[in-house]
C-alpha positions in Angstrom: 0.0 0.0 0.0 1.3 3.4 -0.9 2.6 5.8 1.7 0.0 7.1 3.9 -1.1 10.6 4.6 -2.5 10.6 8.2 -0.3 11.2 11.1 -0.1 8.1 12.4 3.3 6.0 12.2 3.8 2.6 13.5 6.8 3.4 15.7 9.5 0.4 16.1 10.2 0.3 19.5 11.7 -2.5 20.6 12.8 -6.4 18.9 13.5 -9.6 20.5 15.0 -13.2 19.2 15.4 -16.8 19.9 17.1 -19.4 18.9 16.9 -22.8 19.8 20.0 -24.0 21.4 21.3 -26.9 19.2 23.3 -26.0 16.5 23.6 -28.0 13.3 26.9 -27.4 11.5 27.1 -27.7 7.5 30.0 -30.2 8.6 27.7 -32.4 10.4 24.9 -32.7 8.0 27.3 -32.9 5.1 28.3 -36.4 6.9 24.7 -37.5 6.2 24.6 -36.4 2.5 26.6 -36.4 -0.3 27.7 -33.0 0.1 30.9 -30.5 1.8 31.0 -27.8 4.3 33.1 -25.9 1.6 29.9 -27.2 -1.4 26.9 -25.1 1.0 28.9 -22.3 2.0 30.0 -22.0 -1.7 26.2 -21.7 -2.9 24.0 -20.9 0.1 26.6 -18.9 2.5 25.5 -20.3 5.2 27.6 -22.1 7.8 25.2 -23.3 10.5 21.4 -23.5 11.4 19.5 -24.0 14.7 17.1 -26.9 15.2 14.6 -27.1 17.9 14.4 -30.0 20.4 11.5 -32.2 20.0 9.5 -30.2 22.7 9.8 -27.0 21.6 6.7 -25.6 20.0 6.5 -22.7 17.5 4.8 -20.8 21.0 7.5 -21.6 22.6 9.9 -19.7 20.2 7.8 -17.2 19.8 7.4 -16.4 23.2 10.8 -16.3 24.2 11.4 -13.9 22.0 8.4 -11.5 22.6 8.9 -11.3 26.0 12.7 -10.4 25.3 11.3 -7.6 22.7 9.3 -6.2 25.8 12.4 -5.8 28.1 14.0 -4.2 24.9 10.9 -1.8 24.3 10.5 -1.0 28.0 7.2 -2.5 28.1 6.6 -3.8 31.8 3.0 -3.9 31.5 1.5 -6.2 29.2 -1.6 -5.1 28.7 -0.3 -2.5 27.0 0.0 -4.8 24.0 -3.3 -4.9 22.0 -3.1 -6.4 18.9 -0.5 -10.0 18.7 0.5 -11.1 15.3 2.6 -14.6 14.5 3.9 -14.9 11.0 4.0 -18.6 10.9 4.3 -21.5 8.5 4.8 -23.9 11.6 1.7 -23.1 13.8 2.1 -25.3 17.2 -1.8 -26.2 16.1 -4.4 -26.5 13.4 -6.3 -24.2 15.8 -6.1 -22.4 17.7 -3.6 -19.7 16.7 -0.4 -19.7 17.8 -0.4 -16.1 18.3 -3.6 -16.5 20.6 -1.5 -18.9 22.8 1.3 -16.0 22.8 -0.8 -13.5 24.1 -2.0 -15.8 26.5 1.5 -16.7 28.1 2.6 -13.0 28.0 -0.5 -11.4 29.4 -1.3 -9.4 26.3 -5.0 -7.9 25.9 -6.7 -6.9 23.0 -6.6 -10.0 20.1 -4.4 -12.2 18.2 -4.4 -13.8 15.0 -1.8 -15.8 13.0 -0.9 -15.1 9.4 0.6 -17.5 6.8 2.8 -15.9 4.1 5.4 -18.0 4.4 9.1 -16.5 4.0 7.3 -13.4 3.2 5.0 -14.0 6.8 6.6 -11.5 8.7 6.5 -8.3 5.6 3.0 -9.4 6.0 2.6 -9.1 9.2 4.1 -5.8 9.3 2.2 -3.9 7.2 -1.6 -5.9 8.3 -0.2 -4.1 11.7 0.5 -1.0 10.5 -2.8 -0.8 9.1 -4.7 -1.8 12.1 -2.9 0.8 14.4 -3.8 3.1 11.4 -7.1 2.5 11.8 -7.5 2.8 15.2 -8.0 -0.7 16.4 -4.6 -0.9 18.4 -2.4 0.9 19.4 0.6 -1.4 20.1 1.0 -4.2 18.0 3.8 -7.3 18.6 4.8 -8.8 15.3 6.1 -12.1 15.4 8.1 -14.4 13.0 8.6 -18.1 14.4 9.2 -21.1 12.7 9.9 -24.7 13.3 10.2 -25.1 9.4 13.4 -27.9 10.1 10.2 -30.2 10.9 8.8 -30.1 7.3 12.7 -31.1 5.9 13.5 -33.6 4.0 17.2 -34.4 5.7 18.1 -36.8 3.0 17.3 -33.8 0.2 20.4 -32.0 0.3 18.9 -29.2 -2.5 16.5 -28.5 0.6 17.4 -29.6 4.3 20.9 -27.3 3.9 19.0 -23.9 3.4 16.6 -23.8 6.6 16.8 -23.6 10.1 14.1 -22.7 13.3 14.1 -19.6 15.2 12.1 -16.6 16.1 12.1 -13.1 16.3 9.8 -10.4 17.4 9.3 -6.5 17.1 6.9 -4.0 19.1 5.5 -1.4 17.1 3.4 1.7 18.5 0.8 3.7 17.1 2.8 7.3 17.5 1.9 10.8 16.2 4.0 12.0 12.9 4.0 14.9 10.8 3.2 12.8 7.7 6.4 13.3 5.7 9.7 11.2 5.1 11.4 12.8 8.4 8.5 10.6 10.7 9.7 7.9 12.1 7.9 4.3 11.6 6.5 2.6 9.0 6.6 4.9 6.0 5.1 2.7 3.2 4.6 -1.2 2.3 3.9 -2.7 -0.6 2.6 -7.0 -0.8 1.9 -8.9 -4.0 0.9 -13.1 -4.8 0.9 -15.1 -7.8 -0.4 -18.6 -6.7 -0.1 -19.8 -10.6 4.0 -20.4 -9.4 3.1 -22.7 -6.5 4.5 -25.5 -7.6 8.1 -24.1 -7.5 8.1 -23.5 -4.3 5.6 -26.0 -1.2 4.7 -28.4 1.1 1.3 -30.5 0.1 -1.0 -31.3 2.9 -0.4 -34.9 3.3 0.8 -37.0 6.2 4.6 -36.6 6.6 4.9 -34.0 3.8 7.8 -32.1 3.2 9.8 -29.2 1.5 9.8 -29.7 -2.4 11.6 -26.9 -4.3 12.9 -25.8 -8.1 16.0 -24.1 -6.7 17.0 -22.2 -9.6 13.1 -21.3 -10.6 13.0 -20.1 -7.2 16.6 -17.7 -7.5 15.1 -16.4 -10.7 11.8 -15.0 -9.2 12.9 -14.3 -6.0 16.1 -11.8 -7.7 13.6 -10.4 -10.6 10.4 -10.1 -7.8 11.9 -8.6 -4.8 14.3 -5.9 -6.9 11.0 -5.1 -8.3 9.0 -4.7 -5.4 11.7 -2.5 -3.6 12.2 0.0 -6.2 8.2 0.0 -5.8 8.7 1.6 -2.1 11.1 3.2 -2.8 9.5 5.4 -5.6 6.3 5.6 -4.5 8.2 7.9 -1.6 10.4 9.0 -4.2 13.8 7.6 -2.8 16.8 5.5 -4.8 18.6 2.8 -3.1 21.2 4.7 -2.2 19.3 6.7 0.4 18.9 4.1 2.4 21.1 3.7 5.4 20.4 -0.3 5.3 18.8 -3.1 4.1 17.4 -5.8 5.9 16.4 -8.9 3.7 15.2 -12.1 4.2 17.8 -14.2 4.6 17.4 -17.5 2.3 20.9 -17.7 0.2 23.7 -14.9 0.3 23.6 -15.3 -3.4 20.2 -13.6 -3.9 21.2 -11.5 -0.8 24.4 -10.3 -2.8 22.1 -9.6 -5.9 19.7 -7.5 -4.2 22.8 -5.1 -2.8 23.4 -4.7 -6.5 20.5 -4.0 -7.7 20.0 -1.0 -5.3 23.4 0.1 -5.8 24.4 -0.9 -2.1 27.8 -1.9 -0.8 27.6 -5.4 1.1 28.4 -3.7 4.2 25.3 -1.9 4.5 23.1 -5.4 4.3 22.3 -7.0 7.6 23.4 -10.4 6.9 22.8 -13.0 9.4 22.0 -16.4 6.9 25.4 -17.7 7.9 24.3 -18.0 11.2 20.9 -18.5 10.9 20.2 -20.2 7.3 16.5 -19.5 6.2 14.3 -19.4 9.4 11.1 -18.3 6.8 9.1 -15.8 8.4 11.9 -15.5 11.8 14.4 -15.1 8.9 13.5 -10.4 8.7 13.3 -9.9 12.7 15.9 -12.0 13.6 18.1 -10.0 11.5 16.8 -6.6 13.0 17.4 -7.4 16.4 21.1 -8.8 15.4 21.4 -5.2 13.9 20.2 -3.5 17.1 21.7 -5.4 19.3 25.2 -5.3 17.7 24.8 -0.7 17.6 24.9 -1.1 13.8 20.7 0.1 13.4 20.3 3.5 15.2 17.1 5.8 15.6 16.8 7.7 13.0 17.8 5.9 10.3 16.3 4.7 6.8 16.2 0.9 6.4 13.8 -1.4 4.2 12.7 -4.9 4.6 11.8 -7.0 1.8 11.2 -10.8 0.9 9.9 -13.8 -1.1 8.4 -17.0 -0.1 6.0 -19.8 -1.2 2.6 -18.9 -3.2 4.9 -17.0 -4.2 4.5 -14.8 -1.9 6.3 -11.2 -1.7 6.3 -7.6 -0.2 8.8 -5.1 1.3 8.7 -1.9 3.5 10.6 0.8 4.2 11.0 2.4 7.7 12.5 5.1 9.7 13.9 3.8 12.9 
């Protein structure tokens, strides 16, 4: 949606993470597969993943790092928060909502819903919360990505089980008074799109058991071509060029299509938060897991200019740009 003109901004004011404590090095699931540390780094840059133990829920994740994005956002009473939204492909349930369960366990009011966008789960998210605290119906929101997605792997598919990993990461955003122009902090414009005709590229089928299935290279060429289109559509509709921007935080599924999206907005590597050799691809944790390592480590500061942007199954894709 194009940048709006009301006064209201959806403030970020505070992120969270969590990541499950095993780690699973490329070295020890290369030992399982015909396949190198030196061959996954080569095309995916990543060098390790998390994985969840086998009782550790999506709510579980997601919890852990809400209530660390309340400590960070200086929220002490929880009622404050109103509106609870989990970007998940990995819900702990059929029903009820994993967000629902969330608000429950942190003491939020208001409601909670989940949403199901996959890698692009959390750009959703964002902007369905901008819009409500636009509207009126909340006025702070917690945004959640969590994923178990190492559960829908295929571990003897090494085109697949290499690029994911679980996690979760969370971000408070508050409904704050702006002037309505670029120098506002918060959300300052979002766009989303689907095209459910390129399904089959990219899915997990509803059967028993099912898992990951994927056309790598189909997936590299839409995801390049979609999400360079989609963020110079932010970024003009606010009339901005790449290079304006002070960083960019990207889903993180393969350094390669990281690397091509730095290029495309003329932007030096070392203005990309990059955390997929830590991480791999945590789908929908993959964006706020990212901001919080940029927080945390001084290198995103009030003030500046940094959009968000991804691609996942449907397809699936949408970016934002915000002033911190």
């Amino acid at each position: 949606m194009p940048a709006s003109s009301s006064k209201i901004r959806s403030v970020l004011i505070g992120t969270g993470a969590y990541l499950p404590q095993r780690i699973l090095t490329n070295r020890e699931l290369a030992a399982s597969l015909d396949s190198s540390d030196e061959w996954i780094r080569q095309r995916t840059g990543i060098s390790q993943r998390h994985v969840s133990s086998d009782s550790e829920t999506t709510t579980d994740l997601a919890t852990r790092a809400a209530k660390q994005a309340m400590v960070n956002a200086g929220i002490r009473d929880p009622s404050q928060i109103d509106l609870v939204i989990v970007a998940t492909t990995t819900p702990t349930d059929v029903f009820p909502a994993t967000a629902t369960m969330v608000q429950h366990f942190i003491g939020a009011s208001g409601f909670a819903f989940d949403l199901q966008a996959v890698c692009s789960g959390f750009v959703y998210a964002l902007s369905v919360a901008d819009s409500l605290l636009q509207s009126g119906s909340a006025k702070t929101a917690l945004v959640i990505g969590a994923e178990n997605f190492t559960r829908l792997l295929d571990w003897t598919d090494r085109g697949t089980c290499v690029l994911f990993g679980d996690g979760a990461g969370a971000v408070i955003v508050r409904a704050e008074a702006g002037k309505g122009d670029q120098s506002d902090r918060g959300i300052l414009t979002s766009f989303l799109h689907s095209d459910g005709s390129l399904r089959d590229i990219l899915y997990t089928d509803g059967s028993p058991g099912a898992r990951v299935k994927m056309e790598g290279k189909e997936v590299f060429r839409h995801a390049t071509e979609k999400m360079a289109a989609v963020a110079e559509e932010a970024l003009d509709s606010l009339g901005l060029q790449g290079s304006d921007l002070d960083w960019l935080v990207p889903h993180q599924a393969n350094l390669r299509i990281i690397e091509a999206m730095a290029k495309k907005l003329n932007l030096p590597l070392s203005k990309v938060i990059v955390t997929v050799d830590k991480h791999a691809n945590t789908s929908a944790a993959s964006i706020p897991l990212a901001l919080h390592a940029g927080f945390s480590d001084g290198r995103l500061k009030p003030g500046q200019l940094i959009m968000v942007e991804a691609l996942g199954g449907g397809l699936t894709w949408g970016s934002a740009i915000i002033r911190l």
